[in-house]
C-alpha atoms as one frame of an Amber mdcrd trajectory, in Angstrom:
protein
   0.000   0.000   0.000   2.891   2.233   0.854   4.660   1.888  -3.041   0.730
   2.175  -4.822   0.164   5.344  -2.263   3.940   6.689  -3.262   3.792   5.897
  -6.572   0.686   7.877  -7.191   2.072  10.593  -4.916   4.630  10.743  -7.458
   2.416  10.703 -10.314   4.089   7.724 -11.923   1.030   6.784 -12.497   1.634
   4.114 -15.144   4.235   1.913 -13.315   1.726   1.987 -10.235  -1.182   0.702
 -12.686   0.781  -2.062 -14.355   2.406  -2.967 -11.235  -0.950  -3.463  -9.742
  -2.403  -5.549 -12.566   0.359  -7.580 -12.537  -0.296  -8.242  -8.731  -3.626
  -9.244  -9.662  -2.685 -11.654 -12.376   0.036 -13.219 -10.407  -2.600 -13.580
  -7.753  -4.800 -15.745  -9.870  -2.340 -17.678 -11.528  -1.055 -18.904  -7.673
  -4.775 -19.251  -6.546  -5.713 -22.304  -9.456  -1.667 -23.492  -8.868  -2.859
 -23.497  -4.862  -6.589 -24.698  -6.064  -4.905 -27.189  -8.726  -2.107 -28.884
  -5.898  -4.313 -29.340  -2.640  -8.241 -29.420  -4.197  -7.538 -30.515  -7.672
  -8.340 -34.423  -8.509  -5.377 -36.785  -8.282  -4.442 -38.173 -12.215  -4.128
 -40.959 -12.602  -6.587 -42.159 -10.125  -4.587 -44.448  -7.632  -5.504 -48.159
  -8.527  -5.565 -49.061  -4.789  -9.066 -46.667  -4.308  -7.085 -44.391  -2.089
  -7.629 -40.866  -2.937  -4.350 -40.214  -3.207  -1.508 -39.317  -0.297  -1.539
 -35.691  -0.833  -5.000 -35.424  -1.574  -7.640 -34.747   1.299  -5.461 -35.313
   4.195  -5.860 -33.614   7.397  -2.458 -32.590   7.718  -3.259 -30.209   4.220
  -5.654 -28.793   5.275  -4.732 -28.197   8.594  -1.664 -26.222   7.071  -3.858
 -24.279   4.488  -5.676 -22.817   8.031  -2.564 -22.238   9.899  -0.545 -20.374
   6.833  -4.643 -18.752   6.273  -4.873 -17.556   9.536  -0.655 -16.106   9.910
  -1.780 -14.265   6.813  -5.136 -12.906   7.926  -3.050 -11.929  11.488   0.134
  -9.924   9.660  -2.814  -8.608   7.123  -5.168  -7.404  10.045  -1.847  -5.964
  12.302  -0.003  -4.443   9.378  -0.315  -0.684  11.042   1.517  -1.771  14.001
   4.031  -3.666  12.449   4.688  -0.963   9.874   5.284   1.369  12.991   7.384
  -1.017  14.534   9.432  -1.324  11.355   9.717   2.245  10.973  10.358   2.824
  14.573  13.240   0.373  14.068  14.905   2.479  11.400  14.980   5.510  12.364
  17.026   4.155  15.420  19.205   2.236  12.717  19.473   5.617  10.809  20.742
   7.436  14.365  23.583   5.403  15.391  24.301   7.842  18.104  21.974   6.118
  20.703  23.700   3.096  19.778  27.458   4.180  19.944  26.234   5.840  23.723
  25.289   2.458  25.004  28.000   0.519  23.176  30.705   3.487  25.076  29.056
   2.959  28.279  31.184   1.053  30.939
């Protein structure tokens, strides 16, 4: 959100616009790969009658909820973090609060 706000700021315009639609289609294209791999049919169909090793286990989809749910936490907490993160630099940017308690005996 920060580059698309900047960008625009900036009035590149036309690199924020493709950059975004190319977000979008590379978001599609991994949703059916992600669709395809864990919900798609197994082929060939296992002779045995399983449904295949990787297909409908509860181990997948209990990883599809975790990795859901980190997402949905960093997506929902991004203000703080961002803070955090730029909190973080500017002390890396002033290195004098560092060399004081670095010189400190």
């Amino acid at each position: 959100l920060s580059l698309v706000r900047e960008g625009f700021d900036t009035s590149q315009y036309l690199v924020t616009v493709v950059a975004i639609v190319v977000s979008l289609l590379t978001l599609v294209s991994m949703s059916k790969i992600w669709t395809g791999l864990f919900w798609g049919a197994v082929e060939p169909e296992p002779s045995s009658g399983r449904s295949g090793i990787l297909r409908r286990h509860r181990l997948m989809s209990t990883s599809t909820i975790v990795l859901v749910a980190g997402t949905l936490v960093v997506a929902l907490s991004a203000g703080p973090i961002y803070d955090y993160c730029e909190a973080a630099a500017q002390q890396l940017a002033d290195a004098s609060r560092y060399i004081e308690a670095v010189m400190r005996p």
